[in-house]
Every structure is written in C-alpha cells, then in structure tokens.
N, C-alpha and C positions, 0 to 999 in steps of 0.2 A: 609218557607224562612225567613230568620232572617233581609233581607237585597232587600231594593226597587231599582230596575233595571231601568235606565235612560236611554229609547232612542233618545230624541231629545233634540237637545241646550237650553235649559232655555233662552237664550239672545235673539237668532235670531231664532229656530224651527229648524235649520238644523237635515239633520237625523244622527247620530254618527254612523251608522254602517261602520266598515271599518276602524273606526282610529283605530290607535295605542294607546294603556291604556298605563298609566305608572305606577309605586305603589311609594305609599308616607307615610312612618310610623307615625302613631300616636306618638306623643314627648309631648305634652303638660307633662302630665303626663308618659310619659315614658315607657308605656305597647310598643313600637316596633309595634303594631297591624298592618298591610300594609293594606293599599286602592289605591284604583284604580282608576288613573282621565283622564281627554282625554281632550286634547285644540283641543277646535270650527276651522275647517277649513275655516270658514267664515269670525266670527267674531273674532277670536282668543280667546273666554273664554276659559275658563280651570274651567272644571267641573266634578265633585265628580261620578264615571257612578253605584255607587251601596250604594246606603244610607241604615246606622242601619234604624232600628225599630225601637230601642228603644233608638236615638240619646239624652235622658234626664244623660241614665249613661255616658259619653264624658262630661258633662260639671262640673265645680269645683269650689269652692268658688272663684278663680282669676277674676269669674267674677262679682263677687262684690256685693250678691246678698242678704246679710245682711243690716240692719238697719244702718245705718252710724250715728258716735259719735262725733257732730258736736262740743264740747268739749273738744276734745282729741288734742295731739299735733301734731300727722299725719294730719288732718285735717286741723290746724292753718296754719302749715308749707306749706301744696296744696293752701293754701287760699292767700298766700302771693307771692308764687308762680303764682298762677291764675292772680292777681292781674299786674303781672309782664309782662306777656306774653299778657292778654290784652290791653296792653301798657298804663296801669295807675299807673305804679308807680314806683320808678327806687331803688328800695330797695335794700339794695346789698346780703343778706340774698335769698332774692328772684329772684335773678339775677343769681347768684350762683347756687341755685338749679336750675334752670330753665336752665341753660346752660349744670348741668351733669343730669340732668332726665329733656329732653324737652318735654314737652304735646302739642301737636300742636294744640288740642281743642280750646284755648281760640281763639288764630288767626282767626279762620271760623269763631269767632264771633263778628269781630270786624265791620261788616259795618251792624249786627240788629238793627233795634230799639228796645232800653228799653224798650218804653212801648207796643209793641205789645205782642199777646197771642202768646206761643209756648209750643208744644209740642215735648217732646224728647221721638221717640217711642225706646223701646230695651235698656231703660235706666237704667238698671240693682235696685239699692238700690236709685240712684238719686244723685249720688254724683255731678255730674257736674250742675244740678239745682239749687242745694242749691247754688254750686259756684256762678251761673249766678246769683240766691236773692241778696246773700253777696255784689257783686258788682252792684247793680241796676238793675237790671233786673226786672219788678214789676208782668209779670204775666207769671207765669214757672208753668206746673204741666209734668208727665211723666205717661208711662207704658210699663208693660213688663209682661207678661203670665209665667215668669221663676219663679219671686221672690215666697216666701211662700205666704205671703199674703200681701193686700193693706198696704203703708206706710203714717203716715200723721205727716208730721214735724211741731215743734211750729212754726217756723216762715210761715208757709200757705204753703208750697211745699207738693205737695199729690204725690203719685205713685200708679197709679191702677195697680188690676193683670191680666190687657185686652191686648188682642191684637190688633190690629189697629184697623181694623174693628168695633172692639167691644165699642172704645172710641167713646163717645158723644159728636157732636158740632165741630165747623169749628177753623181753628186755622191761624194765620198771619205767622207763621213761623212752619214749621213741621221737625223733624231734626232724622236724622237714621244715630249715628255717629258708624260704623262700625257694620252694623244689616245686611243692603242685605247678606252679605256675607253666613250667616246662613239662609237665606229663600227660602224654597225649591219651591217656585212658583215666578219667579221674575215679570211676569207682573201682576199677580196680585197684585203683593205687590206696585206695580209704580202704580198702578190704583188705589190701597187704599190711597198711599198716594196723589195723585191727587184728591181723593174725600175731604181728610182730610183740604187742603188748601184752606182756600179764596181766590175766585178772586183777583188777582193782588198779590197774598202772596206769597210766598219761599220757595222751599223745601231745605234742606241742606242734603247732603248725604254724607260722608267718607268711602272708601272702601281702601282696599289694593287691588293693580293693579300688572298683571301678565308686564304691558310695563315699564318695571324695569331695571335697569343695577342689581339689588339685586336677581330677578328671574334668570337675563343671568348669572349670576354667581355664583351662592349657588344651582340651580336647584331645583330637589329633597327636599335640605337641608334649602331651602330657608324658615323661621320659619313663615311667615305668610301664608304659605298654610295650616296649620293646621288642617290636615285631623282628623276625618270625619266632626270636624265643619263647616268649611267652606264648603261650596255645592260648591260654584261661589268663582271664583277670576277672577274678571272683566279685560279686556282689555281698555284701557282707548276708544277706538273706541265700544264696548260693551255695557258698563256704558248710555253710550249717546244714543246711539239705544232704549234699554230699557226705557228710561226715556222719548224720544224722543215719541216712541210707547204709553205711556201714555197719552201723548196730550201735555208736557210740553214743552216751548221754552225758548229762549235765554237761552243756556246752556251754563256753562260758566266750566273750570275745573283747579282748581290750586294741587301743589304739598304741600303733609307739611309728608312728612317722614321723620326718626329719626334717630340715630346711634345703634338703633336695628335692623336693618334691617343687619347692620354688626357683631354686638357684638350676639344674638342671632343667627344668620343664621353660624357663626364659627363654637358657640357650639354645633348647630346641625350635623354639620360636625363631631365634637368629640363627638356625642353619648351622648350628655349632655341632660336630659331633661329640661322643662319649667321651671317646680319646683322647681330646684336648677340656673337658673341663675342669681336671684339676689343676690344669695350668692356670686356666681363668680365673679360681675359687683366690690362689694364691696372687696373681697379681691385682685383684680387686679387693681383696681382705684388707688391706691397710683403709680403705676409702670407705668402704662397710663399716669398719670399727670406728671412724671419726664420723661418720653421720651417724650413727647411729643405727643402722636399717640392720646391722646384724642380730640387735639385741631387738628390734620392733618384728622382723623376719622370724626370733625362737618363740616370742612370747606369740606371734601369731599362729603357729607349729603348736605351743604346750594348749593355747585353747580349741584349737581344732581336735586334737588328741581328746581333749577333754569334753567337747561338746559331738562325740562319736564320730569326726567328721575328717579324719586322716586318713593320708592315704597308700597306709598300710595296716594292716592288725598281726595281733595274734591270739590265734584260738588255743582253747588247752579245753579239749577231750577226755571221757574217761571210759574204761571200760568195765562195766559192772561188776561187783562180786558175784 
C-alpha cells in the first residue's frame, strides 16, 4: 500500500466512515495527482482520508529549505518590508512592497517581547528569525526535520534538524506559523507544543481555515488546500478544540489572509500550477494597478479579515501560571 488510510478525525476522534470524500488535485507543482479529503461532520475539519508514504517527494524548494543570503538584495528588500508591516517604519520602498506582496507574519508579532526565548518550530531555512534578529528580537533560534542539515548564522540564529519533541529546553514564545497543517498527529503535536512552553508563555500558531468566504468560493480550487500537504485544514471551531485539548487557554484567534487566497485560487481554476504563479502576479500587475482591481481585491481581503471571514488565522494560546 503506497498510501496511509485515515479513519478518524485528527481534530475531534470522530469516526469518518460514511462521509462523502471529495478529490482535490495536486497543483503545487502541477502533476493533476487527485486526493481525497472529507470534512469532520462534527468539527468541520477537512482532512486528507489516504496520506503518501513517501509524503518527502510532494515537497519543493518553495519551501525554503536552503541556507538563506542574508546579503543579497531579496533579503534587503523582505527586511525593509519586515520592518514595515511590524509597524516600525513608514519607508515608502517598504510600504509599497508590503501593500503588493503582504506577509502577514510580522503582524502576529507585534504584541512578543523582544527579549523573551522563542522558538519557530517548521521554520524551514530560518528566514523569518533572522527577520525577527534584524529587528530586535535578542533570542530567536528555530527547527525543522525537513532542511539538509543544521544551519548557524553569523549573527547567533541556529536552525536544528529536530523535530519538536526532539528540541531541548523550554521556550517563552513557541511559534508553528503554517506547520499543523502538515502534521499527521494533531494532538500530539498540541501536547508537544504545550510541553515546549513555559508557564505563563505563548504558543502562536497560523493555519489556513476551511471557515472562509475563499473555501465557499474556489472549492476544490481553493489553493491552500494543497493536497497531499496539507493533512488538516482546520475549521476555525477545530483549531481551538485541538489546542483546547492540549491544556491551553485564553484562546484568542485573529485573521491575517492575503489577496492569494484570490489571485492563486483563480489560477487554480485555470489549471495554472503554483510554480508559475509568480510569473503570472508580475505580468498582470501592471493591468491590476490601472483597473484598479488590485486595490478593490486588498480592500476586499482587509474586510474579510475583518468580518472573521479569511482564509487564514492566527491563534495565540497560553499556558497557565
């Protein structure tokens, strides 16, 4: 058997026999491969019912799992951007990008302390640690079981090649910005990260959520289901079970989705793989910006966000004194 059979919900335990599967083509990369998912009659997740084996061939460099060239002018340009979106600096350079490629990462991190330890588990090569360094941040290290092997940057940011469990030592901030989605045991992985936090410390979690106007509308097509990656696409009633189930309280869940959830979920509709959509973003940007639809596409993004109806969040957990 090439492929692991799922009979009960990851979220809630329900038993799945009886639903309806649907199939959802592999597009990252564009092989068409269809899989098969079924939303929890309970909880509403929507879960992946027959995982590869060998889920390592599914993943591609997009996920970032090179050395990062903290030098180069990709990097300057994220930095200035970072900078921007963490609301410390009103650069217009970095205003500009941040308004046509938004990262909603730095947002989640605007109410940590500096100086507390954090860890960023699933943190691919480390790019977003180093961001947090550059900007104050004084003690950031990450891991991930994906990358080749451990990375140690000049300025003190490490990236082991562990997986949760496997990291050493308690942490004031523990952060999985888009990891549940890929882990095939969700309460174990809420129980890991509830061992990983100190009393009274934070987890921070970002998921993409099936409780979307971008799900009710793209379906199938909808590009953050990215089968066979994704195991779970949490319901935002889900998300909070799971974490709940860990022992965590005062849950708290904001929105910060993006205008891929439309520009991406289109070209899924046209058959466009992953791989070529920044090609597409760039030679249609000039025509988006003279219609207008780029700025009718954010402002339709900031109300969704804001009417709970994006389709991503992020939760921030804590764990009691």
């Amino acid at each position: 058997m090439t492929r692991i059979e799922v009979q009960s919900c990851g979220a809630c335990g329900m038993d799945l026999a009886g639903l309806k599967p649907f199939a959802v083509r592999e597009m990252m990369n564009g092989t068409r491969e269809g899989f098969e998912y079924v939303t929890c009659s309970n909880c509403q997740c929507v879960q992946l019912l027959a995982r590869p084996r060998e889920i390592g061939r599914y993943y591609v460099d997009y996920y970032g799992r090179s050395k990062v060239d903290t030098r180069s002018l990709t990097y300057r340009l994220r930095l200035i951007r970072f900078r921007v979106a963490l609301g410390e600096s009103k650069n217009l350079l970095g205003m500009l990008h941040n308004y046509l490629i938004h990262d909603p990462a730095p947002t989640s991190l605007r109410s940590l302390k500096r100086t507390g330890s954090v860890l960023d588990v699933g943190c691919a090569s480390g790019e977003l640690l180093l961001l947090m360094k550059d900007t104050g941040f004084t003690d950031v290290r990450g891991c991930d079981p994906m990358i080749q092997s451990a990375i140690q940057y000049e300025n003190g940011v490490s990236v082991s090649k562990h997986t949760l469990d496997e990291e050493p030592g308690t942490f004031d901030v523990v952060m999985a910005h888009h990891v549940m989605e890929h882990v095939p045991d969700q309460a174990a992985f809420a129980a890991q990260l509830y061992a990983k936090v100190k009393v009274g410390g934070t987890v921070l979690v970002r998921v993409p959520t099936i409780s979307s106007w971008a799900y009710e509308e793209f379906g199938c097509d909808w590009y953050q289901l990215d089968a066979p990656r994704h195991f779970y696409l949490h319901s935002r009633k889900s998300i909070v079970q799971v974490l709940e189930g860990a022992g965590f309280v005062d849950i708290t869940v904001s929105d910060d989705s993006t205008i891929r959830q439309i520009l991406s979920s289109r070209l899924y509709r046209q058959d466009v793989p992953y791989t070529s959509h920044i090609r597409r973003y760039v030679l249609d940007l000039p025509r988006m910006i003279l219609t207008g639809e780029l700025w009718r596409m954010n402002k339709q993004v900031r109300i969704l966000n804001a009417e709970g109806r994006g389709d991503q969040i992020c939760v921030y957990a804590h764990k009691k004194d």
